[in-house]
C-alpha positions as CSV (number, residue, x, y, z in Angstrom):
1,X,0.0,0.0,0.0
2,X,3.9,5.0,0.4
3,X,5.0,11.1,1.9
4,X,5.1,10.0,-1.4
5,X,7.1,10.3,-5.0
6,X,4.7,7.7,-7.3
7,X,2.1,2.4,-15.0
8,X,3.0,-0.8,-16.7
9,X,3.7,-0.3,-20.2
10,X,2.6,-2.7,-22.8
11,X,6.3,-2.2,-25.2
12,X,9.4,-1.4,-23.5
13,X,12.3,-0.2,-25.6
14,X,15.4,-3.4,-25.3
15,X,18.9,-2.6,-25.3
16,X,20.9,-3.7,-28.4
17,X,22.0,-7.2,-28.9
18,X,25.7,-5.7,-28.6
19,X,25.2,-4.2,-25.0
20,X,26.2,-6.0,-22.1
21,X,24.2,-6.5,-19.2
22,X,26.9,-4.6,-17.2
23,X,26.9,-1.9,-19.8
24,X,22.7,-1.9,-19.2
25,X,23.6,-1.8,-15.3
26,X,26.4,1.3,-15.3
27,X,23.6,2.7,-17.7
28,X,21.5,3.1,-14.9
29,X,23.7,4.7,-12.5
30,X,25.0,7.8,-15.2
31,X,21.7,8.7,-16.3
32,X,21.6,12.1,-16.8
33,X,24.6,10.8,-20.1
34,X,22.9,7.3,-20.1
35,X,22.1,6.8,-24.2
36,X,18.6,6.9,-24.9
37,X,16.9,3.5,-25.4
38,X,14.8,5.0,-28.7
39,X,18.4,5.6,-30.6
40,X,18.6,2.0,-29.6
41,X,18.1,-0.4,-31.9
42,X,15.3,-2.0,-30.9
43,X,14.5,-6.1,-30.8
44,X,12.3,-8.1,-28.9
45,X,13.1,-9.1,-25.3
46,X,11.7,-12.0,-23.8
47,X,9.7,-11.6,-20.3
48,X,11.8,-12.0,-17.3
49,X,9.0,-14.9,-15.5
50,X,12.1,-17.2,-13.5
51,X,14.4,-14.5,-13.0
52,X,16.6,-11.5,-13.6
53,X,19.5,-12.5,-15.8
54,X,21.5,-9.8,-14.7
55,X,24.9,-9.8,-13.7
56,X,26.7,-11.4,-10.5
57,X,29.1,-8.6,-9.6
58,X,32.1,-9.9,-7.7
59,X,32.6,-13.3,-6.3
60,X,30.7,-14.8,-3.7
61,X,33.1,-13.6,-0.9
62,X,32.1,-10.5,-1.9
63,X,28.6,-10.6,-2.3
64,X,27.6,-12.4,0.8
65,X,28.9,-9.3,2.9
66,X,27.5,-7.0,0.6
67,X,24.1,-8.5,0.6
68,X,23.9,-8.8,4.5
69,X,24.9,-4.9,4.4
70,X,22.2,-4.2,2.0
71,X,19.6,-6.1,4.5
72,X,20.6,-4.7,7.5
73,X,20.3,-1.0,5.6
74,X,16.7,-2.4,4.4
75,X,15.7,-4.1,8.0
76,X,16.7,-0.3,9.9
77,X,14.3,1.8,7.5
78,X,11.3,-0.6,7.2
79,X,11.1,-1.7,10.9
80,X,9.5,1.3,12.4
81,X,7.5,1.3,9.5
82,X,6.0,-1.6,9.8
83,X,5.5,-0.9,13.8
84,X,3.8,1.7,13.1
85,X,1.6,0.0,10.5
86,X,0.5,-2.6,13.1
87,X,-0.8,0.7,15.3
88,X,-2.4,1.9,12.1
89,X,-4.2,-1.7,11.7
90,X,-5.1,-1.8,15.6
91,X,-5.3,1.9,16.0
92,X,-8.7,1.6,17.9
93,X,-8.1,2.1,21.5
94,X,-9.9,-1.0,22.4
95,X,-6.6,-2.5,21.1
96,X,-4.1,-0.7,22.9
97,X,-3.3,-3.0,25.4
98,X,-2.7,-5.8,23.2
99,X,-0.4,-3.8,21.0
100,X,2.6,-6.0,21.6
101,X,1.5,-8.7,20.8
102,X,-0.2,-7.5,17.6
103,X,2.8,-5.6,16.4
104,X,4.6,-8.7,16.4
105,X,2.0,-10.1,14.7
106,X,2.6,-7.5,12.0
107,X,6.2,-7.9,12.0
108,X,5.7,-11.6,11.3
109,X,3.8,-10.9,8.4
110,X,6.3,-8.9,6.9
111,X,8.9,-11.6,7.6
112,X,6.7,-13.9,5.6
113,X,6.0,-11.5,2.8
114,X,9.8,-10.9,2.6
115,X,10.7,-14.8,2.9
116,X,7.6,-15.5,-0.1
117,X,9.2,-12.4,-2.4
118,X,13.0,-13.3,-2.0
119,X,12.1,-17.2,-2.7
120,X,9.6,-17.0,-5.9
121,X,10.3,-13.4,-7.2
122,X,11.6,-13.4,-10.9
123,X,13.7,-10.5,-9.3
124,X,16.0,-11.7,-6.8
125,X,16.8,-8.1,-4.7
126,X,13.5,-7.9,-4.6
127,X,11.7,-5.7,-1.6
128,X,8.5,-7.4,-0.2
129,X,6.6,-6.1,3.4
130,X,3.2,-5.2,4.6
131,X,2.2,-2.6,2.5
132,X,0.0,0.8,2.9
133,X,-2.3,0.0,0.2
134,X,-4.4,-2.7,1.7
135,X,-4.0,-1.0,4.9
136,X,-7.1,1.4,5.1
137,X,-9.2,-1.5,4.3
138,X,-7.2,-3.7,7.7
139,X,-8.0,-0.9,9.9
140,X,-11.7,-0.1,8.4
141,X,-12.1,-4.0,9.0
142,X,-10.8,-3.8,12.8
143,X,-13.1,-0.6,13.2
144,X,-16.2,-2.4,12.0
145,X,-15.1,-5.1,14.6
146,X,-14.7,-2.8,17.5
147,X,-18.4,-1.4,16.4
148,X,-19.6,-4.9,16.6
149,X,-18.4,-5.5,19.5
150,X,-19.7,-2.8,21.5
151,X,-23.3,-3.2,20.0
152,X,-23.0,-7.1,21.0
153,X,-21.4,-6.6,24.5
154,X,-18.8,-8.9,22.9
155,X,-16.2,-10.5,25.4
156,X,-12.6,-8.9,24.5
157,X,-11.2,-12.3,23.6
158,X,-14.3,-12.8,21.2
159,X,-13.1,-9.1,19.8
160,X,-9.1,-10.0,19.4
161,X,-9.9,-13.6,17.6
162,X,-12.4,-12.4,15.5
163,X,-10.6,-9.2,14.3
164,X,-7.0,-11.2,13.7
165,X,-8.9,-14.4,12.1
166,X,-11.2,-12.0,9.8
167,X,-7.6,-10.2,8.5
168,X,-5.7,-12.9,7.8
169,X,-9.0,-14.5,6.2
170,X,-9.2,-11.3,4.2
171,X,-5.7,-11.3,3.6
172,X,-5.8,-15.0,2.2
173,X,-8.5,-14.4,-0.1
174,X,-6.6,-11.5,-1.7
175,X,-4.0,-13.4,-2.2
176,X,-6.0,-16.1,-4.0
177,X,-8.0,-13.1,-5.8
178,X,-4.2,-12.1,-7.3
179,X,-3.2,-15.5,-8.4
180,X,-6.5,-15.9,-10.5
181,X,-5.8,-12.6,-11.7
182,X,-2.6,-13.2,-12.8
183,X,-3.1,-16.9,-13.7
184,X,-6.3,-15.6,-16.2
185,X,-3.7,-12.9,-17.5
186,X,-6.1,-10.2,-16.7
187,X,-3.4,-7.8,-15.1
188,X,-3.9,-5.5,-18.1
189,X,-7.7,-5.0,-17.3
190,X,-6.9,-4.1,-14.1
191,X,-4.9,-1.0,-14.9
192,X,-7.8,0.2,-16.3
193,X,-8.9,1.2,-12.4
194,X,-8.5,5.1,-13.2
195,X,-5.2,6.1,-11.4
196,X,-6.8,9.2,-10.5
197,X,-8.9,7.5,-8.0
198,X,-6.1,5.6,-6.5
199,X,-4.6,8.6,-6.4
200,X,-6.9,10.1,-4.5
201,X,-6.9,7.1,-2.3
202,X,-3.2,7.5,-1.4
203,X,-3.9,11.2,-0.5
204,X,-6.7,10.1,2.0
205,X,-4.2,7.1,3.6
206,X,-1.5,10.1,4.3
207,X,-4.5,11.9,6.3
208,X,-5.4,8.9,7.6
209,X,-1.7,8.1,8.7
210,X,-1.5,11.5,10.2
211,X,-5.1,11.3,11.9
212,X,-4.1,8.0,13.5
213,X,-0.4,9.4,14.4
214,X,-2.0,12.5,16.4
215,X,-4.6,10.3,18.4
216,X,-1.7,7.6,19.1
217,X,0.2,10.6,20.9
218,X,-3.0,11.6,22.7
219,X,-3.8,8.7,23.7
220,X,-7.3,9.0,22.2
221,X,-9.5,8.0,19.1
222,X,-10.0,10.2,16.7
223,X,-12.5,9.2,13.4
224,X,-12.9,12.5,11.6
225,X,-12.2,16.0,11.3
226,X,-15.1,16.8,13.8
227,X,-13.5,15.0,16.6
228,X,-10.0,16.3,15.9
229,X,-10.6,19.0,19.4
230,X,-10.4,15.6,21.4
231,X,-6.3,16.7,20.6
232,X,-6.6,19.8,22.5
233,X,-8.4,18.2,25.5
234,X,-6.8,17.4,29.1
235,X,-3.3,19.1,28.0
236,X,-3.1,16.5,25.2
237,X,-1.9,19.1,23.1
238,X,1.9,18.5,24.5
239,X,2.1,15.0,24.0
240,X,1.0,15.6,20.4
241,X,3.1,18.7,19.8
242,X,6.4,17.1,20.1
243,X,5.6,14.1,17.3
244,X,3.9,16.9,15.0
245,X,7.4,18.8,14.7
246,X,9.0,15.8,14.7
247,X,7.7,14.0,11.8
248,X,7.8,17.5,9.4
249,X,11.2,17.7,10.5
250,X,12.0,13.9,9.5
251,X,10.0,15.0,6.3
252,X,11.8,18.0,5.3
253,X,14.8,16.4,6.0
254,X,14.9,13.4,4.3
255,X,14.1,15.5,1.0
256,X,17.0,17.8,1.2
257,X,19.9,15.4,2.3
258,X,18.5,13.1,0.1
259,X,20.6,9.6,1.7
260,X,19.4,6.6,2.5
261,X,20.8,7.1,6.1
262,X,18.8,10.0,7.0
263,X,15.1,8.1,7.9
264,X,17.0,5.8,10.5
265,X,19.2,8.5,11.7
266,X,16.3,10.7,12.4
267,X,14.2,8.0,14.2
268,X,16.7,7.1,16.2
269,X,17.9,10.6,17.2
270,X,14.1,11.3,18.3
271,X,14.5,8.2,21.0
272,X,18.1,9.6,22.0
273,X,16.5,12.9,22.5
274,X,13.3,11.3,24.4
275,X,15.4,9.8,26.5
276,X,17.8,12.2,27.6
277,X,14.7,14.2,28.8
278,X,13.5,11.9,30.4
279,X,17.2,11.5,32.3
280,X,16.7,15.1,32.8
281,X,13.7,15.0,34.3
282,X,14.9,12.1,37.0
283,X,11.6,10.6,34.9
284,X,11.7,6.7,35.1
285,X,10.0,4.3,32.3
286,X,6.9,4.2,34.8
287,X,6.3,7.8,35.2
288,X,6.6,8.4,31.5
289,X,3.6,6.0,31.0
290,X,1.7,7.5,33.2
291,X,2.1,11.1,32.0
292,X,1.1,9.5,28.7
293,X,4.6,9.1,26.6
294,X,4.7,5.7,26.9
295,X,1.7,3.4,26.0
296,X,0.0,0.9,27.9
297,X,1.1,-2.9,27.0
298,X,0.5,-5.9,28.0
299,X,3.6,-8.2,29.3
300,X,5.2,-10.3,26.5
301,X,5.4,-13.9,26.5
302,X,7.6,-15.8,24.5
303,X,7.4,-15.5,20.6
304,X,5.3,-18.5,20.5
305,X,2.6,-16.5,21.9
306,X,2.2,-14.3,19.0
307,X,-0.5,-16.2,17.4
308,X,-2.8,-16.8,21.1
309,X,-5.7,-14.5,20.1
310,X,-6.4,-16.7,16.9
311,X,-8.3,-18.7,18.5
312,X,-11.5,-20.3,16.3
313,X,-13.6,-21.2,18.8
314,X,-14.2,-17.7,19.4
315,X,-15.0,-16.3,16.0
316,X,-17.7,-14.5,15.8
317,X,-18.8,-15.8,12.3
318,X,-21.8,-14.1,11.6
319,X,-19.5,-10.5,11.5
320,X,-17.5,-11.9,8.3
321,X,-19.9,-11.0,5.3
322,X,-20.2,-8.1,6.2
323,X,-16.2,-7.8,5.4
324,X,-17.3,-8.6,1.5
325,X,-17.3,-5.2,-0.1
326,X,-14.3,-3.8,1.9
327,X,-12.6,-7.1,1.0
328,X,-13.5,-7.3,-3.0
329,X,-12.3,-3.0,-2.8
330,X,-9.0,-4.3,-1.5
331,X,-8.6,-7.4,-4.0
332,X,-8.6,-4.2,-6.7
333,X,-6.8,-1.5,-5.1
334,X,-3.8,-3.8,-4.2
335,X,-3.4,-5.6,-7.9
336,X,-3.4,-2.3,-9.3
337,X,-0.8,-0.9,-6.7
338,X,0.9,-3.7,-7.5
339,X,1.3,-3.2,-11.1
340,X,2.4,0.0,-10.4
341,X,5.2,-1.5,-8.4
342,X,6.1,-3.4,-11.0
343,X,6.2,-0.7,-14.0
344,X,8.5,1.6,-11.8
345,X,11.1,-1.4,-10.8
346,X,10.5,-2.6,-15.0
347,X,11.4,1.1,-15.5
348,X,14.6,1.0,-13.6
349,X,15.9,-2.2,-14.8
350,X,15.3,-2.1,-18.5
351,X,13.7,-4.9,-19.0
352,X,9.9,-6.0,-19.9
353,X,8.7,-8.2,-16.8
354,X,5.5,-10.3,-16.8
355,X,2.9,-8.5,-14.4
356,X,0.6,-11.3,-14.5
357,X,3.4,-13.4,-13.0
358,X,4.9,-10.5,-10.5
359,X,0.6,-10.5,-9.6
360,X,0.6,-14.5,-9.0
361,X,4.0,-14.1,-6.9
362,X,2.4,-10.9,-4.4
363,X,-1.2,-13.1,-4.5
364,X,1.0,-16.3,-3.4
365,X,2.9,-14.0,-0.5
366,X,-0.4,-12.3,0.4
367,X,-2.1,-16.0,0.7
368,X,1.1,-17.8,2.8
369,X,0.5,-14.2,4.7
370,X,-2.9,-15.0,5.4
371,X,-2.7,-19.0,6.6
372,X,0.5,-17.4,9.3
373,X,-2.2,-14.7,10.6
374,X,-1.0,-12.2,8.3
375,X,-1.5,-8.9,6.6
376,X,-1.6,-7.5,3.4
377,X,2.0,-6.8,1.3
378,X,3.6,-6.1,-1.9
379,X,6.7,-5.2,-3.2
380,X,8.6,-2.1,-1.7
381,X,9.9,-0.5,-4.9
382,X,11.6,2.4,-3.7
383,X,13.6,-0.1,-1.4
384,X,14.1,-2.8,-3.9
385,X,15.1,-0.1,-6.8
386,X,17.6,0.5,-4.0
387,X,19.0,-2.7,-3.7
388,X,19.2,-3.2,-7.5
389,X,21.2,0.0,-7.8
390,X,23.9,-1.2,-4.7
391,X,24.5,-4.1,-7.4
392,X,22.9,-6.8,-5.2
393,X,21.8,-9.3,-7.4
394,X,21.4,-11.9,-5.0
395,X,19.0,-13.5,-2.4
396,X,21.3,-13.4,0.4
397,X,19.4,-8.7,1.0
398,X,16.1,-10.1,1.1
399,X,16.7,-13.0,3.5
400,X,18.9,-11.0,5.9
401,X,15.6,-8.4,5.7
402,X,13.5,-11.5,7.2
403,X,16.2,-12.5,9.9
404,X,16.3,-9.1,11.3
405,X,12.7,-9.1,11.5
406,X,12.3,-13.0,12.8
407,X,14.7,-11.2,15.8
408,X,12.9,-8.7,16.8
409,X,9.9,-11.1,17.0
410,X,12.0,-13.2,19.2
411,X,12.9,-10.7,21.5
412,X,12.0,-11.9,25.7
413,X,10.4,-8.2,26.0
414,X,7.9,-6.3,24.1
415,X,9.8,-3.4,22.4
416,X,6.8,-1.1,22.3
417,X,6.6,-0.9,25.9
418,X,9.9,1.2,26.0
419,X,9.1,3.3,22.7
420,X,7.6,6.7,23.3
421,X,4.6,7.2,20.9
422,X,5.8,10.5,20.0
423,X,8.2,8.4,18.0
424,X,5.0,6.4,16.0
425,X,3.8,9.4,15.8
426,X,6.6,11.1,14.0
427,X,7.0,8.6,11.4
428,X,2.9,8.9,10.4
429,X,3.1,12.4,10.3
430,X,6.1,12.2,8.3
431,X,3.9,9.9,6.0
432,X,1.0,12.4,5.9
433,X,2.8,15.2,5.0
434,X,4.7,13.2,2.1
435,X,1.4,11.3,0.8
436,X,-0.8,14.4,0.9
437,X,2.0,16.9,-0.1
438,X,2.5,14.9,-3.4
439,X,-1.0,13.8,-4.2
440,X,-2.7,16.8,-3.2
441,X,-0.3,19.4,-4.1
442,X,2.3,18.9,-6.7
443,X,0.7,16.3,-8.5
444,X,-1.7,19.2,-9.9
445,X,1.4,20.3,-12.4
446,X,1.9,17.3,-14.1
447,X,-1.5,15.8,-14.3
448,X,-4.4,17.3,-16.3
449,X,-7.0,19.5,-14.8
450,X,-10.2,16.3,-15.1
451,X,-7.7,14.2,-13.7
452,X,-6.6,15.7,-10.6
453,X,-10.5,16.8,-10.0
454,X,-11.2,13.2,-10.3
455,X,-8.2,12.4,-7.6
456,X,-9.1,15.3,-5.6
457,X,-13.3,14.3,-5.5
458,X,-12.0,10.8,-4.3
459,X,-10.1,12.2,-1.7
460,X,-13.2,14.5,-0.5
461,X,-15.3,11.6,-1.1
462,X,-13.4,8.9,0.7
463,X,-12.8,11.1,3.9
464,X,-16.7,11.7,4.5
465,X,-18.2,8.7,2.5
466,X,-16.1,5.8,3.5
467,X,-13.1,3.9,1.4
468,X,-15.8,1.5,-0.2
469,X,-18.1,4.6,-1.6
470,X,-15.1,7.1,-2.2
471,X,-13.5,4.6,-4.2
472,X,-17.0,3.7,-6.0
473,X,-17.9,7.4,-6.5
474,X,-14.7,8.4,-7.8
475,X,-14.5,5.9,-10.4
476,X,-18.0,7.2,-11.5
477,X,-16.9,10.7,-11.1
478,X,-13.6,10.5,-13.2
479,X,-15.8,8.2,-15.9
480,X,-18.5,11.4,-15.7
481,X,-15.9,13.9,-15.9
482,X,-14.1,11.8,-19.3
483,X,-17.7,12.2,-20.9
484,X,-18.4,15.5,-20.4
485,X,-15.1,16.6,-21.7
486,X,-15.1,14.3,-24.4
487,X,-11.7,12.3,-23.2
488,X,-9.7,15.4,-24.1
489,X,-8.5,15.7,-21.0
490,X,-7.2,11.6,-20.7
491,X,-4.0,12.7,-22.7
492,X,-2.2,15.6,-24.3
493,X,-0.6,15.7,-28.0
494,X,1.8,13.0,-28.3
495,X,5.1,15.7,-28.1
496,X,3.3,17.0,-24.7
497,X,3.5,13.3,-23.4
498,X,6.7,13.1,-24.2
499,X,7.5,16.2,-22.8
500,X,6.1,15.2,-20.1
501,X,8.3,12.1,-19.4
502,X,11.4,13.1,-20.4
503,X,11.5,15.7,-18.2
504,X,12.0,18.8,-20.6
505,X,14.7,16.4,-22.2
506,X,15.0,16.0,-26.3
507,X,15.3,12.7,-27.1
508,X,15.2,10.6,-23.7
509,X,11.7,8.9,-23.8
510,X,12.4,7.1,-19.8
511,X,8.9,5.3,-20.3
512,X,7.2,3.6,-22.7
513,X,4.0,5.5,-22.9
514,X,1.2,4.2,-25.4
515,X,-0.7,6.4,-27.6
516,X,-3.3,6.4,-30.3
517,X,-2.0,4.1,-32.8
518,X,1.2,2.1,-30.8
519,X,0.7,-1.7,-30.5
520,X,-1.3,-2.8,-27.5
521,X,-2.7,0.5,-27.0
522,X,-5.2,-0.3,-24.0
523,X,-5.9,3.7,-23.3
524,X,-4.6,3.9,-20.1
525,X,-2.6,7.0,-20.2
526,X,-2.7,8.0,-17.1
527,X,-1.3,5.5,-15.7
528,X,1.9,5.4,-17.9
529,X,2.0,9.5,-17.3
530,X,2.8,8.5,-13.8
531,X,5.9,6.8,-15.0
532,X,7.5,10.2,-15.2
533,X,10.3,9.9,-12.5
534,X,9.5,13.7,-11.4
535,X,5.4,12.7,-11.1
536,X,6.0,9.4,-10.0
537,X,4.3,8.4,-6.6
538,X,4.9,5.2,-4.9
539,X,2.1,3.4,-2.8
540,X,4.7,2.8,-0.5
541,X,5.9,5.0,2.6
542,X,8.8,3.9,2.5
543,X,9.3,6.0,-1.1
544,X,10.5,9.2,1.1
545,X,13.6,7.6,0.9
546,X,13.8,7.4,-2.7
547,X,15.2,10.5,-3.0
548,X,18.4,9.5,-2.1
549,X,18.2,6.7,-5.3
């Protein structure tokens, strides 16, 4: 599911039959003088389904160390951002207590995700977690479970296995939904899902990030706009404060230096700083949880205890089909972020991959993520473009990714006990501002004027309608707004397209955009406009880091 810099073309421009794969790979680190692929001589290139032929740089001495760097590096940025996910998914205060244990839960989902994506991805650097675009739809799910169980005076244990058994239920059948997808080839119907309305989907999960980061720090639940006073209320003002700063600082940041370093450095300098006030203070762990820095949790049992709310004989059954709609809405929304995935990392590494396959590998993770109690996932393209770029072309990244993770499950204490929120709440923000900054604001140069009033409408429309009837209404909206302007506004001359993608650049076509009259034309322009490195928005939070790329 992306703070935010976010497509799969149906021809992609091959390098010549004299290039090396090296010579494609040192390509792609001197861009700026890299030649363009359309004074290429162009020939057909077979899809990359089993895996990525490219070069093994070095021997394996050299590559083992390299790899388990390029993990580690991996492992420090997504961690907190998969923490923070989990209070996202459980961010009802009903759930609060049982944090711990949930968060592990999430953090063993991304393990899977990242074990399933470095086994049977055709790309072997490849960059798989719990992912932001499924993750409305986990936490609207949760909600509508909390409802439930206040209107049936459920018991909490009745709550907790119905609300984990339900995701990971949901979370299987998406997975199964992507591998008939991809196994019927239908991944090209599927980009026909008007990226305006996604867009306007990832704007509402950076308010949504941000909405849940500011009632994490004040310890209270906040649905909507109209309860957003509930911040000012008791003092809670101070302990929200602190994380609002925070996360605009990590934002701002992270798009000057533009290095990889700079997310992790920033979090952790937030829990330095936390703690040396606290040591100012003469403040113990205990105090700070009462004044409200420190959450409430649960003690932590052994990691074999992650999975003891899935318990089936407490299922409240008759709450699952009521899951359908939010479920079949987050089967679309996640094939079609997928894809998008896919074309940027195709992008990068210059050669034509199969998206029905890349679909069938994400439905397989989402569906082993499902049967393990799971969540939602996908690739990580900003992090795996990364990987690709450091040369790793092996496994060993990936795998090293899942081992920190597996670790931090295994831990004897629960982590989150001794994390102020403010530091949760940082990272959301920091989300927020990059999601909504990109989708809301500079998006509206580079798109045209129907298309961002179709992504803005869904925005509007999701935030007071719902995610099942925003997404709904925007699709009708954009369709409406096609009609009535004839479809002029679906795509500009050809030359503007270009334009467009090459940045102001003669010559340098970076996507392979389909207009009126190429082969396999399927009129989804849009989508391929989004290729454009300078409009491109990844559905991933983790792309505020792709600056430094």
């Amino acid at each position: 599911m992306g703070n935010a810099n976010p497509e799969p073309p149906n021809t992609v421009n091959s390098s010549p039959s004299s290039s090396s794969d090296e010579d494609n790979v040192n390509r792609s680190f001197n861009h700026p003088k890299a030649k363009s692929p359309r004074k290429l001589k162009k020939q057909k290139t077979k899809l990359i389904t089993e895996k990525d032929d490219a070069p093994q740089l070095g021997p394996l001495s050299v590559r083992i160390p390299i790899g388990i760097l390029y993990g580690m590096i991996n492992a420090a940025v997504v961690l907190p951002v998969m923490m923070s996910f989990g209070t996202i998914i459980y961010h009802d205060p009903v759930f609060s207590p049982y944090l711990p244990t949930l968060i592990k839960l999430t953090l063993v989902s991304s393990m899977v995700h990242q074990l399933c994506f470095s086994t049977f991805s055709s790309l072997p650097y490849s960059i798989g977690q719990v992912q932001d675009a499924g993750l409305i739809f986990l936490s609207a799910i949760s909600s509508s479970f909390s409802s439930l169980a206040v209107q049936g005076n459920w018991k909490h244990r009745e709550l907790l296995a119905t609300t984990t058994i339900g995701l990971s239920l949901c979370t299987a059948s998406l997975g199964l939904g992507l591998m008939l997808i991809g196994r019927c080839r239908l991944a090209r119907f599927v980009q026909y899902l008007p990226t305006p309305v996604v867009g306007g989907y990832l704007a509402y999960i950076g308010f949504f990030c941000g909405q849940s980061g500011l009632g994490l720090m004040a310890g209270t639940e906040v649905k909507g706009l109209s309860e957003w006073p509930k911040l000012m209320e008791d003092g809670n003002w101070k302990l929200v404060l602190p994380g609002v700063f925070g996360g605009l600082f990590i934002y701002i940041t992270v798009r000057r230096m533009k290095h990889m370093a700079v997310l992790p450095t920033c979090m952790l300098g937030i829990l330095l700083l936390f703690y040396g006030w606290m040591w100012a203070e003469g403040m113990d762990i205990e105090e700070a949880r009462e004044r409200g820095w420190i959450g409430e949790a649960e003690p932590a049992g052994d990691w074999t205890e992650t999975w003891k709310y899935i318990d089936f004989s407490s299922v409240r059954w008759e709450a699952m089909p009521q899951q359908f709609v939010t479920m079949v809405s987050m089967t679309l929304v996640v094939a079609l972020s997928s894809c998008l995935d896919v074309a940027a990392i195709e992008l990068e590494l210059g050669k034509k991959l199969d998206y029905d396959h890349e679909l069938k590998t994400v439905g397989l993770s989402n569906f082993v993520s499902g049967l393990t109690g799971g969540y939602s996932g996908s690739y990580i393209f900003s992090q795996t473009i990364f990987t690709l770029r450091s040369g790793v072309r092996d496994r060993i990244a990936g795998y090293t990714v899942a081992i920190m993770e597996g670790i931090v499950v295994c831990l004897p204490f629960p982590i989150i006990a001794y994390i102020p929120k403010l530091f949760f709440g940082s990272l959301l923000v920091m989300i927020c501002a990059d999601l909504m900054n990109e989708w809301l604001l500079e998006v509206r140069k580079k798109v045209s004027k129907i298309e961002y009033a179709a992504a803005i409408g869904t925005f509007a429309l999701t935030m007071f309608a719902g995610v099942e009837w925003g997404i709904l209404g925007g699709i009708a909206g954009y369709h409406v707004l096609m009609s009535c302007s004839g479809g002029k506004g679906e795509a500009g001359s050809k030359e503007e397209l270009e334009g467009l993608v090459n940045g102001g650049g003669k010559g340098e076509r970076r996507s392979s955009l389909r207009f009126e009259g190429d082969e396999e034309n399927d009129g989804s322009h849009f989508f391929d406009k989004m290729m454009d490195e300078s409009v491109r928005t990844t559905l991933s939070p983790l792309q505020v880091v792709e600056s430094s790329i």
